[in-house]
C-alpha positions in Angstrom: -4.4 183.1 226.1 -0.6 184.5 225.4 -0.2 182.4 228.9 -1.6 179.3 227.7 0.0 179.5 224.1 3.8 180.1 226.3 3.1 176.6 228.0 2.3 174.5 224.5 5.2 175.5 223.1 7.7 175.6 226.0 6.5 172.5 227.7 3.9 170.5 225.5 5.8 171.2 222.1 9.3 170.1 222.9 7.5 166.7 224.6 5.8 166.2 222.0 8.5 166.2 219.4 10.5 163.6 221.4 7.6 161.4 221.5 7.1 161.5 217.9 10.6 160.8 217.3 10.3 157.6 219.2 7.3 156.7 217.6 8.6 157.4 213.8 12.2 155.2 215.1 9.9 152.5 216.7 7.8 152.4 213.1 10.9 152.2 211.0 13.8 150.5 213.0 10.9 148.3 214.8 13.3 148.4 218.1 12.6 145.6 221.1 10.3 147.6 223.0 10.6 145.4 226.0 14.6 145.9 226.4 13.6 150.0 226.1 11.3 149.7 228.9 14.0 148.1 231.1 16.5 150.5 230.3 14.3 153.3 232.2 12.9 150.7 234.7 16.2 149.4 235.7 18.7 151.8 235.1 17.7 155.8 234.6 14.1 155.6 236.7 15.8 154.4 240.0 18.8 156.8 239.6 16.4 159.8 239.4 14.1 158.6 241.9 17.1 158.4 244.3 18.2 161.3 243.4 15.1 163.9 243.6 14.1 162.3 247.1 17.5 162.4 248.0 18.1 166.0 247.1 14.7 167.3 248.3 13.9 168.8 251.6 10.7 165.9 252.5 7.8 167.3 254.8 7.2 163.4 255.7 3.7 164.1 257.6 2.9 165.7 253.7 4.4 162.4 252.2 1.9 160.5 254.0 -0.7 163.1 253.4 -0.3 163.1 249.6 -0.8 159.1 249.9 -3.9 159.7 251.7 -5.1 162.4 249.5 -4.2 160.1 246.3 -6.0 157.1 247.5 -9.3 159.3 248.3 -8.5 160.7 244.9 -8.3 157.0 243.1 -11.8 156.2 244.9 -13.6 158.6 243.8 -12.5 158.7 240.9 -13.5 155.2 240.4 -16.9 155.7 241.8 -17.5 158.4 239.0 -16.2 156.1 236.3 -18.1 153.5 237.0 -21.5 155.8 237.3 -20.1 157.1 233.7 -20.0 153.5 232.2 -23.5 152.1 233.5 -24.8 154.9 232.3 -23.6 154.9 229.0 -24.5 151.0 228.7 -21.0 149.5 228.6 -20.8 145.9 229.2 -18.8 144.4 232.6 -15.9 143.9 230.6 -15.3 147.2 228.8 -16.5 149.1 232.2 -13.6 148.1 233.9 -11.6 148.7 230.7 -13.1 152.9 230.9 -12.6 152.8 234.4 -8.9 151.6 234.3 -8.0 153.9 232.0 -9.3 156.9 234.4 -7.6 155.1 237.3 -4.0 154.8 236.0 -2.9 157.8 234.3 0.9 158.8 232.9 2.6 160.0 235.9 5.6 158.2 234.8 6.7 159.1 231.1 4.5 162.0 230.1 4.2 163.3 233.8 7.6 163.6 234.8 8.8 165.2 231.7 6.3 167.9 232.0 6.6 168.3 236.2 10.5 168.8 235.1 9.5 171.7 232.1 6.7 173.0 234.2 9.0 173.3 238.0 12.6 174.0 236.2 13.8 171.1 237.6 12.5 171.9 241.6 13.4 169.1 243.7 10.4 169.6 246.1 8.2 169.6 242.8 10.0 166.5 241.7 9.7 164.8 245.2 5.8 165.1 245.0 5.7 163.9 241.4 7.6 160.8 242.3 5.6 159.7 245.2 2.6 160.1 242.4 4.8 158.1 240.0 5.0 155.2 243.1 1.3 155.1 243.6 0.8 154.7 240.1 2.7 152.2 239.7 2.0 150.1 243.0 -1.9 150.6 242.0 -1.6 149.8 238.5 -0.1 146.5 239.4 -2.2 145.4 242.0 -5.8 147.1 241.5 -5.5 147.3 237.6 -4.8 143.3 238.0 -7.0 142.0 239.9 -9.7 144.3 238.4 -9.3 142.3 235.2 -9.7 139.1 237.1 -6.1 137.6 236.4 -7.1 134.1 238.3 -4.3 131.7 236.9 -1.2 134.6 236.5 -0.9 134.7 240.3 -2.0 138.3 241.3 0.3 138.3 244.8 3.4 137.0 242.5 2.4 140.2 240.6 2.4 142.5 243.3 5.8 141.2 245.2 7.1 141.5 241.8 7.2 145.3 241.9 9.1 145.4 244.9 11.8 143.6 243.5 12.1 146.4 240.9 15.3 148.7 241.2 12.8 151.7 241.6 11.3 150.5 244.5 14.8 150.8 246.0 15.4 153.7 244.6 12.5 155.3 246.5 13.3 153.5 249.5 17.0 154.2 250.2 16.1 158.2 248.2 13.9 158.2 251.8 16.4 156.4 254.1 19.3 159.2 253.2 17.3 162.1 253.1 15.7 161.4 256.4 18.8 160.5 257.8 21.2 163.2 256.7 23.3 160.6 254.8 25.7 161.7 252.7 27.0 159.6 249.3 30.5 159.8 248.0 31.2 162.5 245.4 32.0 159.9 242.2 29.0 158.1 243.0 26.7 161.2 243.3 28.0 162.4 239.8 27.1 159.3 238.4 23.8 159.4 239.7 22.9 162.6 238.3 24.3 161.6 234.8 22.0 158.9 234.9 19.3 161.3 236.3 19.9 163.9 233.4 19.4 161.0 230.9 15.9 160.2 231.9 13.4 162.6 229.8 15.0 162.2 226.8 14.9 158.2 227.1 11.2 158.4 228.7 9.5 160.6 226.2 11.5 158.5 223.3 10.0 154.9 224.9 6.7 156.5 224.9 6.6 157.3 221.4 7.9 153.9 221.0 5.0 152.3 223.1 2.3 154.4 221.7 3.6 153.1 218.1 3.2 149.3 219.3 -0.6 150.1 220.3 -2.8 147.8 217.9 -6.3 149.1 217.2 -8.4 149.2 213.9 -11.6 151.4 214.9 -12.2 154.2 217.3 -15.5 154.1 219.4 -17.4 156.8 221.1 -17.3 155.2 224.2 -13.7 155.3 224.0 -13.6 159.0 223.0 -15.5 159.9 226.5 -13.1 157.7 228.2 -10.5 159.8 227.0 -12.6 162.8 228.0 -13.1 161.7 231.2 -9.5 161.4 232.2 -8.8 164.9 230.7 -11.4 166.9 232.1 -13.6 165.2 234.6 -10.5 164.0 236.2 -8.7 167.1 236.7 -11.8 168.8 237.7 -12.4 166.4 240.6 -8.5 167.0 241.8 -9.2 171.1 241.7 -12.3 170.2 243.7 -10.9 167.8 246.7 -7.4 170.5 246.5 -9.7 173.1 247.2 -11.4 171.3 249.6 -8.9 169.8 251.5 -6.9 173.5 251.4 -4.0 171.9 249.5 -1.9 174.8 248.5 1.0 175.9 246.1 3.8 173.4 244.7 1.8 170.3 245.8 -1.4 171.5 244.4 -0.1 172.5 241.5 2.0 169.1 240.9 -0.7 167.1 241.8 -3.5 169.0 239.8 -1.2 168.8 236.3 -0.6 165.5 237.0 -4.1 164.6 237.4 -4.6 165.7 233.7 -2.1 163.3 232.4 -4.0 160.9 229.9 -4.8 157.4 230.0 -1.6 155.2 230.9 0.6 153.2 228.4 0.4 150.5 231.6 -3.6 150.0 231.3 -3.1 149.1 227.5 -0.5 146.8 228.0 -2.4 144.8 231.8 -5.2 144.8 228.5 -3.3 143.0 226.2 -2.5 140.5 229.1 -5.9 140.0 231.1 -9.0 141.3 228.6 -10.9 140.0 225.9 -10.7 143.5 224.5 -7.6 145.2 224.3 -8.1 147.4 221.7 -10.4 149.4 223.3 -8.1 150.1 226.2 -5.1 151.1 223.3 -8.1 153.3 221.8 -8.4 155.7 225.4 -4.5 155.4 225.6 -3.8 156.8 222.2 -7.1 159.0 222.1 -6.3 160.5 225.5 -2.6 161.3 224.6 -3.4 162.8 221.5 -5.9 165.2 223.2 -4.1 166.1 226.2 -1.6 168.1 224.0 -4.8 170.8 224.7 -6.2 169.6 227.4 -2.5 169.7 229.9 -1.6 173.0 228.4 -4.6 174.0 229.8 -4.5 172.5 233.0 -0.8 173.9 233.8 -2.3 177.6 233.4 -5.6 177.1 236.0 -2.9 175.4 238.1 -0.1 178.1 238.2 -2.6 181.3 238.2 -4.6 179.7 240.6 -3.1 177.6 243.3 
């Protein structure tokens, strides 16, 4: 228990006191949460994805493995949702709502931040966590879209969107160099990393400031075992196929804590934009967050005494 109390209040506790910063600033000073989210999309996201890839020493027969392993991950995860929702009686429209909000979980904001608490900064660690962070993102903006039948938004202009985002490069060239053995220029490299050292301040502070945005007037029980779902069913299916599979320590343990990560800001807001119901997707999201505080903690322990 001594271990499990160390991790809430050396990695849970100082996350969670940035994020409730930015969600007290986003209350009072009611700041354009749009422009915040393109500050780490377009300007500290791609500078640390460069940077970690860059810096790492890449296994890329595991790079394609981990791929492989989240996609198996995603559909069976999907398969268990959906069993979850039927029986629990939701409707079509709130089962893909539950089912999104297992599918894309907080790699990004909340995963990162704890990866970089959790690894001291390991750039192997880091490498693994972004290639999570990619999936995430490619996934959520093509599955989570089309799941919610987006017929007149144009669901290919969605996708080819993402890969004219700056972090899309940033993975890209963070690959080219490191594969390569290319070397950048000294200036450049130290601006990269001041960029780089800016990003889990500025991501934990947007996702306060997100979370504080979320809309919602009731919470249902359905929603609730949405949230549980996520926290515990879907690490527990992670430790299962990692087992199985014989994946073993830093990417097991990257991969199992991030597995634990709640319910995505990102299915809330592709609610907002494609459901009749968005509320109940910002009830999971804020639920889920709220609850992982326990739930992570716990999930960093099984993963770094047993893996």
């Amino acid at each position: 228990m001594s271990g499990f109390l160390f991790i809430f209040m050396n990695v849970i506790l100082p996350i969670g006191i940035i994020v409730v910063i930015g969600y007290t600033v986003q209350l009072k000073f009611k700041l354009d949460r749009a422009t915040l989210a393109k500050l780490a999309i377009h300007y500290v996201m791609p500078a640390f994805i460069f940077m970690s890839l860059y810096e790492s020493d890449i296994d890329f027969s595991l790079l394609l493995k981990i791929i492989f392993f989240l996609g198996l991950y995603a559909f069976v995860t999907f398969v268990i949702t959906q069993l979850i929702a039927k029986f629990i009686g939701l409707d079509k429209g709130r089962r893909t709502l539950f089912t999104n909000s297992n599918l894309l979980y907080n790699a990004g904001n909340y995963g990162v931040p704890v990866n970089d608490l959790v690894f001291k900064s390991d750039p192997y660690a880091m490498s693994v966590q972004v290639i999570i962070v990619v999936f995430q993102n490619m996934f959520a903006y093509s599955y989570g879209i089309f799941s919610l039948n987006a017929e007149n938004t144009g669901k290919g202009k969605a996708l080819l969107g993402y890969f004219r985002m700056p972090i899309f490069y940033g993975l890209s060239l963070g690959l080219v160099f490191n594969f390569f053995g290319i070397n950048i220029p000294a200036p450049l490299e130290s601006s990269l990393d001041y960029m780089r050292n800016a990003m889990v301040g500025l991501v934990l502070f947007i996702l306060g400031a997100q979370i504080a945005g979320i809309k919602f007037r009731r919470l249902r029980f359905s929603a609730f075992l949405a949230s549980l779902t996520r926290l515990v069913i879907g690490p527990a299916v992670a430790f299962a196929m990692l087992s199985l599979f014989n994946v073993e320590g830093i990417t097991a343990q990257a991969i199992l804590i991030t597995s634990a990560m709640p319910a995505a800001v990102n299915s809330s807001i592709i609610a907002q934009e494609y459901s009749d119901d968005p509320e109940y997707a910002a009830e999971i999201v804020m639920m889920s967050t709220l609850l992982s505080a326990v739930t992570v903690s716990l999930v960093i322990y099984v993963a770094l005494n047993v893996f």
